[in-house]
N, C-alpha and C positions, 0 to 999 in steps of 0.2 A: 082820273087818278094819275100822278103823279110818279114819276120814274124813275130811279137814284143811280148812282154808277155804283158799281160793287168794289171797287177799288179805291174811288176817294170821299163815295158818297154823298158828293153834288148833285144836285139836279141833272139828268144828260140836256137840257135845254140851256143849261144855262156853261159859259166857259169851253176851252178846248180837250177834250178828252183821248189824247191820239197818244201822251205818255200812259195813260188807262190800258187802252186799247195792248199797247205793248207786253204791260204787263200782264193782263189777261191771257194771255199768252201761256207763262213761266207759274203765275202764280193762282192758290184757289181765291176767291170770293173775301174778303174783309168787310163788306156792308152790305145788309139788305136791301136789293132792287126795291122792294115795294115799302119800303119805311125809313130806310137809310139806319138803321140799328146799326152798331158793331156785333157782329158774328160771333162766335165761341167757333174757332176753326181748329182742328186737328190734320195734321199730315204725318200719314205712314206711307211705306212702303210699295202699297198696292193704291195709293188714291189718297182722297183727303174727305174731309166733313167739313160744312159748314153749316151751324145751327143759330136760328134768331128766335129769342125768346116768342115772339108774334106769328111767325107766319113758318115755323121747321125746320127742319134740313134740308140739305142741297147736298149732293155727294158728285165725286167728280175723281 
C-alpha cells in the first residue's frame, strides 16, 4: 500500500518533501496519507479537523 504526503499528496517515494516536512510543522493535513484525497479541514481555536470522504477524521 502506498503512502501520500498530507501536504502535497505525492507519493513520499517519489520527489523532495523537506518544504512538506516544514510545513507540517505550522499547518493541519490537506491530503489523505492513505488515498491522497483532498481533505475537508477545519481550523479553530482549540485545534483543527481533517476529514476524507474514505478513510475519517484526523484531529490535531
Amino acid at each position: 500500500m502506498s503512502s501520500f504526503c498530507d501536504q502535497c499528496g505525492s507519493l513520499l517515494e517519489v520527489g523532495d518533501h523537506v518544504r512538506c516536512a516544514a510545513r507540517q510543522r505550522l499547518e493541519p493535513p490537506r491530503f489523505c496519507p492513505e488515498c491522497a484525497r483532498r481533505m475537508v479541514v477545519q481550523v479553530t481555536p482549540a485545534g483543527w479537523t481533517a476529514r476524507c470522504s474514505r478513510h475519517g477524521e484526523r484531529r490535531g
